[in-house]
C-alpha positions in Angstrom: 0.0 0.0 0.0 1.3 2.7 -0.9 1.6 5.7 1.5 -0.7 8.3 0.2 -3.2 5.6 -0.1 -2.6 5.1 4.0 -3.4 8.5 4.8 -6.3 8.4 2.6 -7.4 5.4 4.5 -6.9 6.5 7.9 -8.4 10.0 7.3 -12.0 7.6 6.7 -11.3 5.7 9.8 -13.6 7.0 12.9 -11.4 8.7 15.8 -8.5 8.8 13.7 -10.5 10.6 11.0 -7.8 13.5 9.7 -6.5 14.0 13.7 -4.2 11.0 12.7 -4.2 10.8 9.0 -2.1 14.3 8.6 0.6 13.8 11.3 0.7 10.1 9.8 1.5 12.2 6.0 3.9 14.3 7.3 5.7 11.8 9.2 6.1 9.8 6.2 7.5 13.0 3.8 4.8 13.7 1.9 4.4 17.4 1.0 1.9 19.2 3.5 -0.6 20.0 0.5 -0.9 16.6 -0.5 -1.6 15.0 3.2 -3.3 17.7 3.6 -5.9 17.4 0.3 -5.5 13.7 0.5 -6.9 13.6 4.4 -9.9 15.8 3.9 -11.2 14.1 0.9 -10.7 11.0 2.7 -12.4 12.9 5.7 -15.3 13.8 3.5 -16.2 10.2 1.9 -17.9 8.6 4.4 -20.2 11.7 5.4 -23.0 11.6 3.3 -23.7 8.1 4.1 -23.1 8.2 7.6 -26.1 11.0 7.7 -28.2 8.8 5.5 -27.5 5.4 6.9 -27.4 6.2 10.4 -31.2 8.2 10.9 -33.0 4.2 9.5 -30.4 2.5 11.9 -31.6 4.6 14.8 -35.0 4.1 14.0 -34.5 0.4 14.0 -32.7 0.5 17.3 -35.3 2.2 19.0 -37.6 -1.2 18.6 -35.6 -2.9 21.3 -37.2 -1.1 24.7 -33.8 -0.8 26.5 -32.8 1.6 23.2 -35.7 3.1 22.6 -36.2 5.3 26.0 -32.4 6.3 25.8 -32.5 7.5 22.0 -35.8 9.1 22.5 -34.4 11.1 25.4 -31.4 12.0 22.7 -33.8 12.7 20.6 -36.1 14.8 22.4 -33.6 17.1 24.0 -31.4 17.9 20.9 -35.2 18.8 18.9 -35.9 21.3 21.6 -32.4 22.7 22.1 -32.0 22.6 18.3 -35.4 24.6 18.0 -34.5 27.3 20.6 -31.1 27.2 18.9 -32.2 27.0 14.9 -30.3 30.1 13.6 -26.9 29.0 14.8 -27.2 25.2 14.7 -24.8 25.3 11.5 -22.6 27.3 12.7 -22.7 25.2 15.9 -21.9 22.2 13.6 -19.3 23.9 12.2 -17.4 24.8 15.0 -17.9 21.3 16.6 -16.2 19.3 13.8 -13.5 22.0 13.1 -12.3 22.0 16.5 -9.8 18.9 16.3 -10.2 17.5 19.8 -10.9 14.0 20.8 -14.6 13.1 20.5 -15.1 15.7 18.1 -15.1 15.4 14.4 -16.9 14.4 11.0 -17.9 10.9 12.2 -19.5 12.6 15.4 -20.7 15.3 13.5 -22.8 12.8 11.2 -24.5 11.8 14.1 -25.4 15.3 15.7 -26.6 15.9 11.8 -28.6 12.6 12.3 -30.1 13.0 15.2 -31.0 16.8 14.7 -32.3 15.7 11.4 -30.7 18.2 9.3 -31.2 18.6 5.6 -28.5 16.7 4.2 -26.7 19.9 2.1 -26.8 22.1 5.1 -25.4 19.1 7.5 -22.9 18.3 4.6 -22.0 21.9 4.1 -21.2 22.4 7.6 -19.7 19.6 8.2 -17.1 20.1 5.1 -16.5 23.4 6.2 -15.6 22.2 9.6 -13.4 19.6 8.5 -11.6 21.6 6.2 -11.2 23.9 8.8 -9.9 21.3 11.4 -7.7 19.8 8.4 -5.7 23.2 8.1 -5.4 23.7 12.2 -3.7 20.2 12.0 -2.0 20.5 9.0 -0.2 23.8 10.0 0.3 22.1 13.9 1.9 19.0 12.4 4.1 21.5 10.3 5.1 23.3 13.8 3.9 26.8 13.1 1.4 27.2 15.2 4.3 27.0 17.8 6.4 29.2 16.1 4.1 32.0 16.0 3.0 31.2 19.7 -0.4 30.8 18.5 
């Protein structure tokens, strides 16, 4: 395999998502623009599926009783935050996936998207926005200069 295919790889694996697949690039010598392109289209792939898939697979959970009272509560509580919250729940989405911490993320994201039941090109737009966003804090972290600048 070759490396650029590994970092494509890893950047559509949850947790590691692009969090691992850059630093895995640049440790390997490939050029900052390509790990960098390379990780958020790998990033991006899964998405769309992930908001499409996962909405049927929570509604099929919820027929087992143990599953059912916990996602409803999800449920419930993210439909009355998002409606006191509508104007900024993009934004919100945004922000969430482009902060690269752990638990935070496209994968994650997805689910929010899900569980909000977001139209798909606002949850997608958001979501790509935030990732690219996350892909260039880590990109320019891996390349050292946020700590050169202080930042």
């Amino acid at each position: 395999m070759t490396n650029e295919l590994l970092v494509f790889i890893t950047a559509m694996i949850p947790v590691a998502e692009l969090r691992g697949a850059i630093p895995l690039g640049l440790a390997q010598g490939l050029s900052p623009a390509k790990v960098f392109v390379l990780s958020v289209i790998g990033n991006m792939v899964p998405i769309p599926f992930l908001i499409l898939f996962s909405r049927p697979v929570i509604k099929y959970l919820k027929r087992f009783a143990i599953l059912k009272n916990i996602l409803s509560r999800i449920e419930h509580s993210a439909t009355k935050k998002a409606h006191k919250i509508k104007g900024y729940v993009i934004a919100g989405l945004f922000m969430f996936v482009a902060i690269p911490l752990p638990g935070t993320g496209a994968w994650t994201g997805s689910l929010i998207a899900a569980i909000l039941n977001l139209r798909l090109k606002y949850a997608l737009l958001a979501i790509y926005a935030g990732v690219i966003g996350a892909g260039v804090l880590v990109t320019l972290a891996g390349m050292g200069i946020i700590h050169i600048f202080g930042i």
